[in-house]
C-alpha positions in Angstrom: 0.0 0.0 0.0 1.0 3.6 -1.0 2.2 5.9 1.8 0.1 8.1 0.8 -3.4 6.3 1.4 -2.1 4.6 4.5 -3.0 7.1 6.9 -6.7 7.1 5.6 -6.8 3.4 5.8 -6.2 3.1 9.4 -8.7 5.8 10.4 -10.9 4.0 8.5 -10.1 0.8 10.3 -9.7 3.1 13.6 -13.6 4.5 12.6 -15.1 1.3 11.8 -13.9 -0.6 15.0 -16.1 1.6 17.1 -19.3 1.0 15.2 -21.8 -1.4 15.8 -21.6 -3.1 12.9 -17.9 -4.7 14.1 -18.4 -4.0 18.1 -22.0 -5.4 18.4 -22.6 -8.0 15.1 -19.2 -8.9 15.3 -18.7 -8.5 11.3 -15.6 -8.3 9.5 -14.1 -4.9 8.8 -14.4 -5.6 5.0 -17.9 -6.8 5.2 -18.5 -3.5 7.4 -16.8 -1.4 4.9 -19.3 -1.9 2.4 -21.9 -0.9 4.6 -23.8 2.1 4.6 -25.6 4.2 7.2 -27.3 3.2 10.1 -24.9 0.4 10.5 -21.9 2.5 10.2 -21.2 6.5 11.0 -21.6 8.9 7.8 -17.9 9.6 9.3 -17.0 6.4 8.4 -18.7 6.6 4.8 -17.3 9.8 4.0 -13.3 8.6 4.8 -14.5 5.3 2.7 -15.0 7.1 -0.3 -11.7 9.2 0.6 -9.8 5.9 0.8 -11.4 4.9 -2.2 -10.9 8.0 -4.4 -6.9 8.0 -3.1 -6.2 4.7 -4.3 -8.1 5.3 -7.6 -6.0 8.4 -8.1 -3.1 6.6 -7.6 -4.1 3.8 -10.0 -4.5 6.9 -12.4 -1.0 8.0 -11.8 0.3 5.0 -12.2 -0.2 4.3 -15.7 -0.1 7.6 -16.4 -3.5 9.4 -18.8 -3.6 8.6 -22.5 -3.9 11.2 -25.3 -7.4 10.0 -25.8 -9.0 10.4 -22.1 -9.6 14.3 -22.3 -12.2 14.5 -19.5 -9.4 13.4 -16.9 
């Protein structure tokens, strides 16, 4: 994992461990990940689609943006 999405994954982690969803039903973290409000804080949602637009940036980078992607 990229330095540079790290930190966001462990508050995720650190966000979802105090939820019911992992506390009380005793789910997985990636099964609780996918979840959406009540089960899991709109805190918790919102550093989800962080994470998740982090790593796609990076996947962007990565292979770098052809001539033919203009909207990017």
């Amino acid at each position: 994992m990229a330095k540079s999405c790290k930190g966001l994954a462990m508050e995720l982690v650190k966000c979802l461990s105090e939820t019911d969803c992992v506390k009380v039903q005793k789910r997985p973290y990636k099964e609780c990940a996918g979840e959406k409000a009540p089960n899991i804080t709109s805190e918790c949602v919102g550093l989800r689609e962080t994470y998740f637009n982090c790593k796609r940036g990076q996947v962007i980078l990565r292979f770098g943006v052809p001539d033919d992607m203009p909207w990017i």
